[in-house]
C-alpha positions in Angstrom: -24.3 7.2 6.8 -20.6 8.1 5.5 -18.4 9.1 7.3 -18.4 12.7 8.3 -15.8 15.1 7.4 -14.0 17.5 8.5 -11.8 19.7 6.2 -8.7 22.4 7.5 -5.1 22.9 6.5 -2.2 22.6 8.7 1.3 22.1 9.4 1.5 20.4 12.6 0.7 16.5 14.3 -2.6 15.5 13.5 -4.3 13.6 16.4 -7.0 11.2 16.8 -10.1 13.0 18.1 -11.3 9.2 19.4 -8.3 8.5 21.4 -6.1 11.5 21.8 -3.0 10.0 20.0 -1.1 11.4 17.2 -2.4 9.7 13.8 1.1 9.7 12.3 5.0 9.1 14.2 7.9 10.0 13.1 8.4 6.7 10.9 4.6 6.9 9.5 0.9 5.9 10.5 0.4 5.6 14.5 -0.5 1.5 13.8 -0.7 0.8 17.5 -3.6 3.3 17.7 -6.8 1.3 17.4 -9.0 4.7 16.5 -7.0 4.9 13.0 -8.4 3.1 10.0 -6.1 4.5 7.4 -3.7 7.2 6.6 -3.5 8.3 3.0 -0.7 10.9 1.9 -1.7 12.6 -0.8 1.8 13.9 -1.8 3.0 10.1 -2.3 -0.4 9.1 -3.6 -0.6 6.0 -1.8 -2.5 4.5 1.8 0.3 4.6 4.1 -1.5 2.2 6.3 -4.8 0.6 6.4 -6.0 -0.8 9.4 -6.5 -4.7 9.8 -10.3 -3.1 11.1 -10.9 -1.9 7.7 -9.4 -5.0 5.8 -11.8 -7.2 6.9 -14.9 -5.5 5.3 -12.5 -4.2 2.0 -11.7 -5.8 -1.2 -8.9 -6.9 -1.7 -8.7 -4.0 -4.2 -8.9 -0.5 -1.5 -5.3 0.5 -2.6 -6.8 1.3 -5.8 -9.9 3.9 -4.0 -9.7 7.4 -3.8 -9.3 8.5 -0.4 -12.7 10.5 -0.7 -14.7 7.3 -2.4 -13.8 5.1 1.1 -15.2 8.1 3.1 -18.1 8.1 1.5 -18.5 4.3 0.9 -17.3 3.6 4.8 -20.8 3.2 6.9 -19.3 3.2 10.7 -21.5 5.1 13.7 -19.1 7.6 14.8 -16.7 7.1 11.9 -14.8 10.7 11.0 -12.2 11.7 8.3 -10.0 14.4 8.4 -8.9 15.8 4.8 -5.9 17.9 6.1 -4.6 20.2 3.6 -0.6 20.4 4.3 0.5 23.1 2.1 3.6 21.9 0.5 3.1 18.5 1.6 -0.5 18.1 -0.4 -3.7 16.6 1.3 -3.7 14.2 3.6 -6.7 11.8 4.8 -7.4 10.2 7.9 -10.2 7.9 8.9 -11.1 7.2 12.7 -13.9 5.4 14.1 -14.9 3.7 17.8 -12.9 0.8 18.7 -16.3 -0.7 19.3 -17.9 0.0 16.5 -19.2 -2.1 13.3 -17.7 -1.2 10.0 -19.3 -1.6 7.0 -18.6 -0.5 3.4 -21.2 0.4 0.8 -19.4 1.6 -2.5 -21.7 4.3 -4.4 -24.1 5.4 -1.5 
C-alpha cells in the first residue's frame, strides 16, 4: 500500500507524527530523527535530505522522482507523507515511517 497522505497548508514547524520531533531545524531536515525519510522543498525543487533508510531500497536515480511518484511507489506499514502547502514558500513533502518498519519501493503501483 502507498503511503498515506495527508494534505494542509501552513506556516509553522512541521513535526513528525511518529516521533514528536520537528521534521525540519533551523539549518534544514531533522537528520538525527530516525521517523524522517525525506524532506523535499518544493520552492528549491530539490530533496533536501533523504534518509540512508530510504537509500538502501532507491536507485541510485530518486533525486530525479517527483515527490508524489515516491509516495505512491514507497510500500512501508505505517509509512505517511505530509504535502504541506507553505504559501509563499510552495509545497513541501515529508515522508515518515516506523523505525521498525520494512521499506519497500514499487515504482507504478
Amino acid at each position: 500500500m502507498p503511503l498515506s497522505t495527508v494534505e494542509f497548508g501552513y506556516l509553522g514547524t512541521v513535526y513528525s507524527p511518529l516521533s514528536g520531533l520537528p521534521a525540519d531545524l533551523e539549518d534544514g531536515p531533522n537528520e538525527d530523527d530516525p521517523t524522517l525519510l525525506f524532506a523535499y522543498y518544493g520552492d528549491a525543487g530539490l530533496y533536501a535530505y533523504i534518509s540512508q533508510r530510504l537509500l538502501d531500497v532507491l536507485d541510485d536515480d530518486v533525486e530525479e522522482t517527483d515527490p508524489l511518484d515516491l509516495g505512491q511507489g514507497l510500500q512501508i506499514d505505517g509509512g505517511l507523507m505530509f504535502i504541506v502547502d507553505t504559501d509563499w514558500n510552495g509545497v513541501n513533502y515529508y515522508g515518515f515511517a516506523p523505525t521498525e518498519t520494512k521499506i519497500s519501493f514499487n515504482p507504478g503501483e
